[in-house]
N, C-alpha and C positions, 0 to 999 in steps of 0.2 A: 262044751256049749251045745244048746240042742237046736237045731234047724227043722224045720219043717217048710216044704213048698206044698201047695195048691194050684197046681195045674187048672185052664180056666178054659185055652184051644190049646190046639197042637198046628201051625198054620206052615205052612210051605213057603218059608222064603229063599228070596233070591240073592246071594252074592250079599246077606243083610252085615252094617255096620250097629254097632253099638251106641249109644249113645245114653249117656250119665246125668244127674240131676240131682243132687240131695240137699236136705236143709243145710243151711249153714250162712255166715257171714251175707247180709241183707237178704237175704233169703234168692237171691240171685240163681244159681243152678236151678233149683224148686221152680220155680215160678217159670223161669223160660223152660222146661221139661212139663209144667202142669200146663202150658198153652200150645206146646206140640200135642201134646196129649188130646184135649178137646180141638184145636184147630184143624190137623192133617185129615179127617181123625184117626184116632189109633183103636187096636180091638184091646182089650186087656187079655193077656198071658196068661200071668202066673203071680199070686202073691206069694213071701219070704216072710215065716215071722221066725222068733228068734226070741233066749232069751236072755241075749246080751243087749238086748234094746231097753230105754228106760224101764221100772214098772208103772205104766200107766196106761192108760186106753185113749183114744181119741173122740170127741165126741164129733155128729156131722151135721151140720144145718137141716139134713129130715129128723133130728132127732134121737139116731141109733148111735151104738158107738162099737166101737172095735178095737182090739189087741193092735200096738203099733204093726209095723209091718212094710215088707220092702214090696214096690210094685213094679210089675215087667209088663209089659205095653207090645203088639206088632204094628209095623207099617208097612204097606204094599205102594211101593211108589207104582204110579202111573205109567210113566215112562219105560220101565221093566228093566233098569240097568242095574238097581241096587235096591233092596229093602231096608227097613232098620229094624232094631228092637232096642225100646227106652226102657231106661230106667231109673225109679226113683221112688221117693218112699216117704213117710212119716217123721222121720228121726233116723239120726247115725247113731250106731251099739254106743254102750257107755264106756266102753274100757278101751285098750289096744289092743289086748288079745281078740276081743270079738269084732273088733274091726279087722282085723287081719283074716280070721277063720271065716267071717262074712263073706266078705271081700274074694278070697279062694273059694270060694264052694259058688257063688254068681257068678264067677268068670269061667269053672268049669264045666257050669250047666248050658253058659249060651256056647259055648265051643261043641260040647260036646252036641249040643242040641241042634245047633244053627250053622258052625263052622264059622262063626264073626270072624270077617276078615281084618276089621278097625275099631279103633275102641276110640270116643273121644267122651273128654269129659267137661263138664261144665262151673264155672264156678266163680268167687268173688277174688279180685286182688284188693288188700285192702291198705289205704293208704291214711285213713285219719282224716281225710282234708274234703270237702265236697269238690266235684268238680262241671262244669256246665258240659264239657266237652269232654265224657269220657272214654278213655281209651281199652284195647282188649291186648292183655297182655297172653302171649302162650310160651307153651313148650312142647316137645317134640322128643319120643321114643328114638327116633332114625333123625339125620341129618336131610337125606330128602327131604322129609316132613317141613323138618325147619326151612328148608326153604320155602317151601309152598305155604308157611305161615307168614314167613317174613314177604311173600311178595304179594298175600292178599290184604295185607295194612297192618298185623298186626304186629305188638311191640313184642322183640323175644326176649324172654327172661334168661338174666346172664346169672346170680344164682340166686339164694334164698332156698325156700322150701314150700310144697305143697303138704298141708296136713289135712288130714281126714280119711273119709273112704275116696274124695275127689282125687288125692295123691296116690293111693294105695290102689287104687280100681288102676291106673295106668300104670305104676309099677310092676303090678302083678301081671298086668295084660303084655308086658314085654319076655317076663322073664317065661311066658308060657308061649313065646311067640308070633305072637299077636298087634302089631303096631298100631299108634294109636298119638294122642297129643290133647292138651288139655288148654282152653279161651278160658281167660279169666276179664271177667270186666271188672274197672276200676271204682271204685266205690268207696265213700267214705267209714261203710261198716257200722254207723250206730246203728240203724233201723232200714226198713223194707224200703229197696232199692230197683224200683221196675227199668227204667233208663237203662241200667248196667245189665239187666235182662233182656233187653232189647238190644244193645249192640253187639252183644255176645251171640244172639240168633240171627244178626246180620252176617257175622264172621264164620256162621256155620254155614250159612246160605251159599257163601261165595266157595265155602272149601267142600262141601258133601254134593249141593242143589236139593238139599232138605229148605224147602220155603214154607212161609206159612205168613199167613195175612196179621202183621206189627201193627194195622191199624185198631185193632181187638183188643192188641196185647197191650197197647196204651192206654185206652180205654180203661180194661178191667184195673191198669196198674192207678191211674188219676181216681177210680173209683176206690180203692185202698186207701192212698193217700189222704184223700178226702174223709174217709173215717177215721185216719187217725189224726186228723186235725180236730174233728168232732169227740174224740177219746179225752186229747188236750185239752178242750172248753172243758168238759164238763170233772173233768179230771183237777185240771189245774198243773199235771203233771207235765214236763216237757218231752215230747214225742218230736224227734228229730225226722226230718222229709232227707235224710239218708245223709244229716251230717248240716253241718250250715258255715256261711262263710267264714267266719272269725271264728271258728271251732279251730283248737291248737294240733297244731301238724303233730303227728306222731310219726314212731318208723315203722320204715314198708315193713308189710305183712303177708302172706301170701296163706290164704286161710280158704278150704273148699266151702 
């Protein structure tokens, strides 16, 4: 598989953690990494294209379009105690293989580059069922960890499976030394889920002190929402607002 990176700065951080974001199940990781991204704000790094990611291009509301591609992001906290560098991208590769050789070549580049001392990753738990009051499920590289998830509210996951690069980005991040853990918010998984985007950047907030203004992030998500209700009229088609009550339970899923 052929990688290519495009360096974009080269930025001096401090003690920076990692943090993960990719499409997938309600588009949940995506969306709360696309609002740290403009919220904090971040500088862009570095893009990752690849050609284990679909074949297609992306087009962008100016009009241009572009080879999919992974994007890396820096952040200089304020405070001066820790940095980050985000990540997150267009599309997860199409196969395992290139989700695996992705996956290893981004974790050696911020190691080697940054020295990441945490990796965390973000992502959907997907349960079938809507819920008003959803919850953030994690897991944990180290036991430490787990504890300090379990004591900032979240639910910890006793088994299942993480798939994707959202699973694979913290697997690898351990077996290279690197601790790390991954919030999942609960979501019903049909469609675009801002809510579970939102409570998952809360549960980040309490474990990193990465904040960023949720009044935006609601905003922009109600403004989604909104269009795919207008999609639904004009469509006829049904466009689910992330799942609806009498939608039939299905079994837990644990999907990046």
């Amino acid at each position: 598989m052929k990688i290519q990176l495009v360096e974009q700065d080269k930025p001096d951080l401090k003690n920076p953690m990692l943090v993960c974001g990719l499409p997938g199940s309600g588009f949940v990781g995506k969306f709360a990494l696309d609002h740290l991204v403009a919220d904090l704000p971040a500088r862009p790094l570095a893009e990752v294209y690849s050609d284990g990611f679909p074949p297609q291009i992306m087009v962008k509301e100016d009009g241009t379009a572009t080879l999919l591609r992974t994007e890396l992001y820096s952040w200089k906290s304020a405070e001066g105690n820790h940095d980050a560098v985000l990540l997150t991208g267009d599309a997860q590769p199409s196969t395992s293989d290139s989700e695996h050789v992705l996956t290893e070549y981004l974790i050696d580049f911020v190691l080697q580059r940054f020295k990441v001392s945490r990796l965390v990753t973000l992502g959907a738990y997907v349960t079938g069922t809507h819920s008003n009051e959803p919850r953030v499920f994690a897991t944990g590289t180290h036991r430490e960890l787990v504890q300090q998830l379990e004591n900032a509210g979240c639910i910890l996951m006793r088994e299942g499976a993480i798939t994707g690069m959202n699973g694979l980005l913290l697997g690898m991040a351990k077996v290279k030394g690197v601790e790390g853990y991954s919030l999942l918010g609960e979501t019903a998984g049909y469609a675009f889920d801002p809510r579970a985007s939102e409570i998952v950047l809360e549960s980040l907030s309490r474990l990193s002190g990465i904040t960023s203004d949720l009044k935006k992030l609601r905003e922009k998500g109600n403004e989604a929402l909104e269009t795919l209700k207008k999609i639904e009229q004009l469509t006829g088609e049904q466009v689910s607002e992330a799942g609806s009550q009498d939608s039939p339970r299905k079994r837990l899923d644990y999907i990046s």
